[in-house]
N, C-alpha and C positions, 0 to 999 in steps of 0.2 A: 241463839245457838245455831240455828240453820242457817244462818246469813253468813256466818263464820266457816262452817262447814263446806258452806258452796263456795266460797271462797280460795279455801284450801284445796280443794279436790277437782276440783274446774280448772287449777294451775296446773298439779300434779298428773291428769290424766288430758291435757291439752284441748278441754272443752271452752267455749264460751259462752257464760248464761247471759243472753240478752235481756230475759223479761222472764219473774217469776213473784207467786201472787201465790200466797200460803192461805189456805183458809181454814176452817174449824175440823174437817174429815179429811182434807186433802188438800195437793201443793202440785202447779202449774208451772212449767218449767218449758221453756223456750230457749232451746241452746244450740249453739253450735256445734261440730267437731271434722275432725278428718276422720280417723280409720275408727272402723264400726268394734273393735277389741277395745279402744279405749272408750266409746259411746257404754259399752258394755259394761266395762270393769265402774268407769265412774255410777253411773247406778246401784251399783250391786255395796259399792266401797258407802257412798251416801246415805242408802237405805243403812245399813248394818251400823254405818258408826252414829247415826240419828237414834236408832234402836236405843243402841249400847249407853249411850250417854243420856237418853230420856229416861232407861231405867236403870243403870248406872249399874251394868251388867256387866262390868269390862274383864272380870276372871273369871267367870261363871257364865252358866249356860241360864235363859232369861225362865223362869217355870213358870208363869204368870199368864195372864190374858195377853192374848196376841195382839201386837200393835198396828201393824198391815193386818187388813181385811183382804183384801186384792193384789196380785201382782203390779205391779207397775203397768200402766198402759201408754205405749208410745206409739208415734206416728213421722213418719218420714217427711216431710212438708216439700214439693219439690214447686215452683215458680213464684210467682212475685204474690198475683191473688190470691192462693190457700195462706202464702205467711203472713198478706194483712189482715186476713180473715183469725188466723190465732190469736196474732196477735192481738187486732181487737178483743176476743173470745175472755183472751187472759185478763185485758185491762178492764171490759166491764163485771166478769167475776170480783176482780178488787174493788172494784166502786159497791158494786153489793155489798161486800161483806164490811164495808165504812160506810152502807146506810142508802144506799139506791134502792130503790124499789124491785122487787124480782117481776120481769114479765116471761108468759110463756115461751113471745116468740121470739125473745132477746136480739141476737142478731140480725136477726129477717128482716129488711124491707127499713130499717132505719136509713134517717137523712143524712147528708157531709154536717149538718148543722147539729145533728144528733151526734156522730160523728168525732165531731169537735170538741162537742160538749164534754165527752164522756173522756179524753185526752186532759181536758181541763182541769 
């Protein structure tokens, strides 16, 4: 359903998701865009219709336990090093959550060999 959705709305709001890794509380998203009003809108549009269609609230207003715990939390990525850094970030959250072992220092001080592995 969320595959679908990013789909839709990464057209419509002229985003492009490079890389994104759903996990059991939360979902990693590495995107594109130009003007920061559609950065904006597509979140807002995403969040709401993921709501709407998980509890299938689409004429009503949702009276139940809240589905977001947290706002969204974004981050600007600006040169080449912080977006392989996410990037990686994002790909070994997805190897966890398909069975990698969780270490403390995840990212820190691993090898190109490590690296590799984890792309693999």
């Amino acid at each position: 359903m969320l595959n679908s959705l990013l789909k839709k709305y990464s057209f419509k709001f002229f985003v492009k998701v490079e890389q994104f890794s759903i996990q059991h509380d939360h979902i990693h998203l590495l995107i594109r865009g130009g003007k920061r009003s559609n950065l904006q809108s597509f979140f807002k549009v995403l969040a709401g219709q993921f709501v709407q269609r998980l509890t299938d609230t689409f004429d009503k207003r949702h009276e139940g336990q809240k589905i977001w715990k947290y706002r969204p939390f974004t981050r600007v990525i600006k040169g080449y090093r912080p977006y392989l850094t996410v990037r990686n970030y994002i790909q070994l959250n997805e190897c966890e959550m398909l069975g990698r072992p969780y270490s403390k220092t995840r990212l820190r001080g691993l090898s190109k060999e490590q690296l590799r592995e984890l792309w693999e």
